[in-house]
N, C-alpha and C positions, 0 to 999 in steps of 0.2 A: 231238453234239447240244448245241444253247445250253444254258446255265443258268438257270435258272428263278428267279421269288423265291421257291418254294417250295425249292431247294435251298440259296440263300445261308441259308434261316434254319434249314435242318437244319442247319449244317456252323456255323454261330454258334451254334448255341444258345438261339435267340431266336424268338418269335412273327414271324409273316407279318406283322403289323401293326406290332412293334417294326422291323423291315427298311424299310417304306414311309416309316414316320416318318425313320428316319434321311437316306434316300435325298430326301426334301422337305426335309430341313435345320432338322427341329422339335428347338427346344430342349430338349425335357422328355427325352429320352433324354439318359442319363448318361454323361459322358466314354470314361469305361473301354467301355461298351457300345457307342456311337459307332463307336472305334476297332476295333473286333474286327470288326465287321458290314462297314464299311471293308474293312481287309486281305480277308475271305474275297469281297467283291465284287470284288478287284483279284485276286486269286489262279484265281478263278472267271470274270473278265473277262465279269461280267453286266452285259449293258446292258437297262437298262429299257424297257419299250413305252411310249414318248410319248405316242401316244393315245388307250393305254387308261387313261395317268395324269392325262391329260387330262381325261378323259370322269370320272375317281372326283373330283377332286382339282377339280377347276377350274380348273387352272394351265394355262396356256401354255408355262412353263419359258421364257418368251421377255423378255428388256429391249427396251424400245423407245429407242432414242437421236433426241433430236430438236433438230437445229439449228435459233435462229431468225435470222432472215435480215429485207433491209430491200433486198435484189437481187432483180429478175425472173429470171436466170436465172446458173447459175456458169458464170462468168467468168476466172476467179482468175489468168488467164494476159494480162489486159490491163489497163494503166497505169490506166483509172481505173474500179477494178471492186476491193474487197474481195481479199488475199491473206488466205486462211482455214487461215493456220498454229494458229490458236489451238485448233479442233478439232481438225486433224490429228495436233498432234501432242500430244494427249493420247488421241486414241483408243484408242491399242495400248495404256496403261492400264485405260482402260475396259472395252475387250473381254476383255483379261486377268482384269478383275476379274469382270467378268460372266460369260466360261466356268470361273474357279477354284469360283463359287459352281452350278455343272451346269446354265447357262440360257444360249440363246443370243443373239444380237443382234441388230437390224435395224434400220436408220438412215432416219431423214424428214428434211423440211424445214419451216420453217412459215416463211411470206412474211408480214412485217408491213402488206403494202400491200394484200395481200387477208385482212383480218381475220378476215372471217367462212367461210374455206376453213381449219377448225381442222386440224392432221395429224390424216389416218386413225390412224394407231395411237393416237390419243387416246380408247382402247375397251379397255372394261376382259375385254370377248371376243377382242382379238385379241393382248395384254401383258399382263404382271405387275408392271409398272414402267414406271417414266419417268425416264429423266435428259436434261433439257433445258439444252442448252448455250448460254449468249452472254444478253449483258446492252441487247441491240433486244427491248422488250419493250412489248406491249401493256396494257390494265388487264383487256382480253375474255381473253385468251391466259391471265395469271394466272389470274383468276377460273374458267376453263372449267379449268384444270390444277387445281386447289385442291378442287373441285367433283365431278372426273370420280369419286371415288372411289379412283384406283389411285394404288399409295403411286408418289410423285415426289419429285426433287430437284432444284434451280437450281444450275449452274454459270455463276458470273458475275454470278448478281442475284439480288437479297433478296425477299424476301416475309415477312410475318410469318406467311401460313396456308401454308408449302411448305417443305419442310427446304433448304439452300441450303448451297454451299461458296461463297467469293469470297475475290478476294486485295483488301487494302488498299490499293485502288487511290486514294486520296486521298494515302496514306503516300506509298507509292510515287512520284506525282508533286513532292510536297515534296521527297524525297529525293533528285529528280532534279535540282530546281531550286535547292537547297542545295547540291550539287555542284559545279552551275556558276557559283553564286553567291561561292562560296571558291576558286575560280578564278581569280577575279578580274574576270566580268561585271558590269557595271550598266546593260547596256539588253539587256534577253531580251524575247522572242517564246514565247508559246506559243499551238502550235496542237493546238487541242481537237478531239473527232467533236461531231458532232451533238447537241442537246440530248435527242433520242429515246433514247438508248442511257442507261440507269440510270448509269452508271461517267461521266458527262462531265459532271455537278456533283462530284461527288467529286475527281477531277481537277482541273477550277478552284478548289477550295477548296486545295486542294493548292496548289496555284501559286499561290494570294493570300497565306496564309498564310506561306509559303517568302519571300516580295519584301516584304509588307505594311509590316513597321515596318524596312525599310530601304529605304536610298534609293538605288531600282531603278526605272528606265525603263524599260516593259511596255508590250506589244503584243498582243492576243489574236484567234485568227482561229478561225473555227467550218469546220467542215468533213466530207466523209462520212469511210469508212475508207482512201479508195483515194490514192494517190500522187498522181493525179493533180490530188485534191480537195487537198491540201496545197502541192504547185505551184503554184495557184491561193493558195491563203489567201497565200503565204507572198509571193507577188507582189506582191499587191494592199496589203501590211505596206512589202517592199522600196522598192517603186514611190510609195508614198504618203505617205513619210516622208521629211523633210530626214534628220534624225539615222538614222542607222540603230543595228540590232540586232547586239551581237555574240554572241549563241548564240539558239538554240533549242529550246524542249523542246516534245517532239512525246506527242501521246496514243498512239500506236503506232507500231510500226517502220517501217510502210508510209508510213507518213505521215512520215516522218523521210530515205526515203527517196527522196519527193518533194521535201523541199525540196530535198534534195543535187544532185535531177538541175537542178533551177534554177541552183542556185549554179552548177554547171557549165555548163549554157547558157550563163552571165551570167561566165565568165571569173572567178567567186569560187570559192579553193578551202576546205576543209574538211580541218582547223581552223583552219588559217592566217589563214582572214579571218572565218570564223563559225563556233564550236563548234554542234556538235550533236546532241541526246542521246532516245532514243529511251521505249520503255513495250513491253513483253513480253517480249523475249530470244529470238526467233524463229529460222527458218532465216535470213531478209533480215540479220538483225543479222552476224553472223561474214562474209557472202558481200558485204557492201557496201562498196566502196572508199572511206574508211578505213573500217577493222572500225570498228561501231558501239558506243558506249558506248548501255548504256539499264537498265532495271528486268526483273528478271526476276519473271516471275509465278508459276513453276513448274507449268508446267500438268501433267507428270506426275502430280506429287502430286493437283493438282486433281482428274484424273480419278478417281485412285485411292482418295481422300476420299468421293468422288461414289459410289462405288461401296459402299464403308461404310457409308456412310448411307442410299442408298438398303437394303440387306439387311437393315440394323437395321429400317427400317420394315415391310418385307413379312412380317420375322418375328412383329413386335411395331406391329400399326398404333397402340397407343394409345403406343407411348414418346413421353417428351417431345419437344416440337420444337428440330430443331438446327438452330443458326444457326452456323457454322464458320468464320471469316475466316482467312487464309494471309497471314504476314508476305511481304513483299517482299525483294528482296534487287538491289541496285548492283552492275551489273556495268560495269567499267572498261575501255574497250578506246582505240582511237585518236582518235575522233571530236571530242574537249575538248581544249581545252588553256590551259595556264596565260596 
């Protein structure tokens, strides 16, 4: 016969009510007590009824994860379409972090081209949380997340009313463009995403800042996330210019990997005739001929951050607001060269 919570708390030594708290993750039970109530649920292999803790408690025991998106439909498997390693692969973070804390997952999408189709799990009936991933953001999308009541967190973009993780994606692009600036370049190209994504002023500041007071020949092209949109920018730079570029620093790996398939069309190779240096550190990074030099953003970490923060708030909705930024970090692989 199962175990009951009326048997975990005979065999702890604790009220019915000291067992529930625990098992909701309320701080006011005390370490030592915590722990004991623990062991005899693992020794007793009691699993809780869902919804009848539901029905007391008002919890879902559910995360809701919401990517936002600026795509009608995933694509991820063609040239000029969004490769979305940046969720991927910090999700098994995520989820790790979201079942260590006993609540489970369920993933949306929010399209920024249909503003007013908010994700369903933006219900504080059908979640316990939010961690919404990517820095394509609306001012409706914030405001309705900030609003809805259920504690949230931004991976990837700031808000002052929503706790937020982000890596220093301004550093990061300096640090890219300082690289290849001691290299020995003095005519780079960078191509940026879209001015819609929060991270793509931050990145041209980046790259101003990095060339500004020296005497660097610059090229800037706008573009979406996908390879194919950076083939594009990086042509229309190529194509356009007496002088040309000898590097370029790309706002993401995808887009770094468009230009390389240009240079290739175009009989130029890399780095031989154009350094080129990427922004994430993705699976495309290591799998691109040459391995790509770029920034890593550490999305592990991110997610796992994201997950911290969000717990801290469901525990405690009045804690201060965290605002969290993640140093960046160079990674060096073949793509530059002196």
């Amino acid at each position: 016969m199962a175990a009951t919570i009326k048997d975990v708390a005979k065999l702890a030594g604790v009220s019915i009510s000291t067992v529930s708290l625990v098992i909701n993750n309320n701080p006011v039970v005390k370490l030592a007590t915590r722990k004991k109530v623990l062991d005899v649920i693992e020794k007793c292999n009691y699993k809780p009824n869902q919804n009848a803790r539901s029905l007391v408690t008002k919890s879902s025991k559910i995360i809701g994860v919401v990517r936002v998106t600026d795509e009608d439909s995933p694509s991820a498997h063609l040239f000029d379409s969004t490769v979305d390693t940046y969720l991927s692969e910090m999700l098994w973070n995520i989820e790790a972090g979201i079942h260590s804390n006993g609540y489970s997952m369920l993933l949306d999408w929010y399209n920024i081209r249909e503003p007013a189709k908010l994700p369903s799990l933006l219900d504080a009936n059908k979640v316990d949380g939010i961690i919404s991933v990517g820095g394509i953001l609306t001012d409706d999308y914030v405001t309705a997340l900030s609003q809805s009541g259920i504690p949230a967190v931004m991976v990837g973009a700031r808000s002052p009313n929503v706790d937020y993780v982000d890596v220093d994606s301004e550093k990061a692009i300096f640090m890219a463009t300082d690289y290849i600036i001691k290299q020995g370049n003095h005519r780079i190209a960078f191509i940026d995403n879209t001015t819609i994504s929060q991270s793509s002023s931050r990145k041209l500041t980046g790259f101003k800042k990095a060339t500004g007071d020296k005497n660097i020949k610059t090229w800037i092209g706008f573009c979406s996330f996908s390879g194919q949109g950076a083939y594009d920018a990086f042509r229309e730079i190529w194509e356009g210019s007496e002088e040309k570029p000898t590097a370029v620093v790309c706002a993401s790996d995808c887009m770094a990997i468009g230009v390389m398939r240009y240079m290739k069309d175009h009989k130029l190779e890399c780095p031989d005739d154009i350094s080129v240096i990427g922004f994430e550190d993705g699976l495309l990074a290591e799998y691109s001929i040459p391995a790509l030099s770029t920034v890593r953003v550490h999305k592990a970490k991110l997610g796992t951050e994201a997950c911290e923060i969000l717990f801290n708030r469901i525990r405690n909705n009045r804690a201060r607001r965290i605002s969290r930024v993640i140093e960046p970090e160079l990674i060096i692989r073949n793509s530059v060269r002196s």
